[in-house]
N, C-alpha and C positions, 0 to 999 in steps of 0.2 A: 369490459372488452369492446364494446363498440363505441367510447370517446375515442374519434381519435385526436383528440389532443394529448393523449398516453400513450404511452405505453403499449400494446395488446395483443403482447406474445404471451400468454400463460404462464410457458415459462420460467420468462425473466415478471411476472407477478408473483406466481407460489416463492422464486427463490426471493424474490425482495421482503416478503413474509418470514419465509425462511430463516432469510441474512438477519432481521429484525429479530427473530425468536433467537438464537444463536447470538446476536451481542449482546442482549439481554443476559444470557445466562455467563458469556465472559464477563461481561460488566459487574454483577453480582458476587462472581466468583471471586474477582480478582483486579477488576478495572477494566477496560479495555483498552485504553492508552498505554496502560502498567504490563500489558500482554504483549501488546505492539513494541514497545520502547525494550523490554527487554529479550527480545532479539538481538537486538543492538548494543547492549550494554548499555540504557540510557543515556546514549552520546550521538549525536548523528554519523554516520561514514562520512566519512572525508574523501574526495577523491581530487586527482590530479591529472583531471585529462586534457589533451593539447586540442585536443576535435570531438564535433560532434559524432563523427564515425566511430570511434571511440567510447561512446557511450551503449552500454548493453540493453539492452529490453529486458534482460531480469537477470537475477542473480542467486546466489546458492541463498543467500538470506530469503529472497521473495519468495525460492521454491521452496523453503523450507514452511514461511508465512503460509502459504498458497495450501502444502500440503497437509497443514494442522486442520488451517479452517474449515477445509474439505473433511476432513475428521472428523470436525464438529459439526459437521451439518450445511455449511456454506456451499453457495453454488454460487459461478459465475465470479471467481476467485483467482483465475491461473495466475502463475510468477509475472506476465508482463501485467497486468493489471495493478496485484500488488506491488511491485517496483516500482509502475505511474504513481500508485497513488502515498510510495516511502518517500517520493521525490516531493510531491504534490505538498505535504504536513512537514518538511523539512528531516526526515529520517535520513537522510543520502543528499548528500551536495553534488550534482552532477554539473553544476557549473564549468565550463570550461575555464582555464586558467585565465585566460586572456579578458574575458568578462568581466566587468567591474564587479559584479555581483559574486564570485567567488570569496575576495577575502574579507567581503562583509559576512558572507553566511558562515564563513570557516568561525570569525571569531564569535558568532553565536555558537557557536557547538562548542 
């Protein structure tokens, strides 16, 4: 707690132990990509938006992610976090249409 080149809120340290105890036991269990992915139907969401404004900060998917993890013991998990981070690994294409980078990510999924 006294580098401060970290971190040294307590606690976002207990939950980052936490968070680590907790994938540990999804990973073991089950995978944790394999946990993550089938949310989704192992496919990415696809979406179709015309604008950034149009893009949500989370979704019934993330709340549903958000509300497991918290289940399992995760902290510092809410639906916009998980959202950033479905967007973040390629789970959910929020590409706007008009980006080049939509119909490349579309045809990886």
């Amino acid at each position: 707690l006294a580098d401060p080149g970290i971190v040294r809120h307590r606690g976002k340290i207990e939950a980052a132990i936490g968070n680590a105890r907790g994938w540990m036991e999804i990973e073991a269990r089950e995978g944790f990509s394999d946990y993550l992915w089938g949310h989704v139907d192992g496919r990415p969401v696809q979406t179709r938006r015309s604008s950034m404004k149009e893009v949500p900060a989370s979704t019934a998917v993330s709340e549903a992610i958000s509300k497991d993890l918290k289940k399992q013991g995760f902290r510092f998990v809410g639906p916009t976090i998980v959202y950033a981070f479905m967007q973040a690994v390629g789970m959910v294409n929020d590409h706007v249409v008009s980006c080049p980078r939509h119909d490349a990510c579309a045809a990886l999924g």
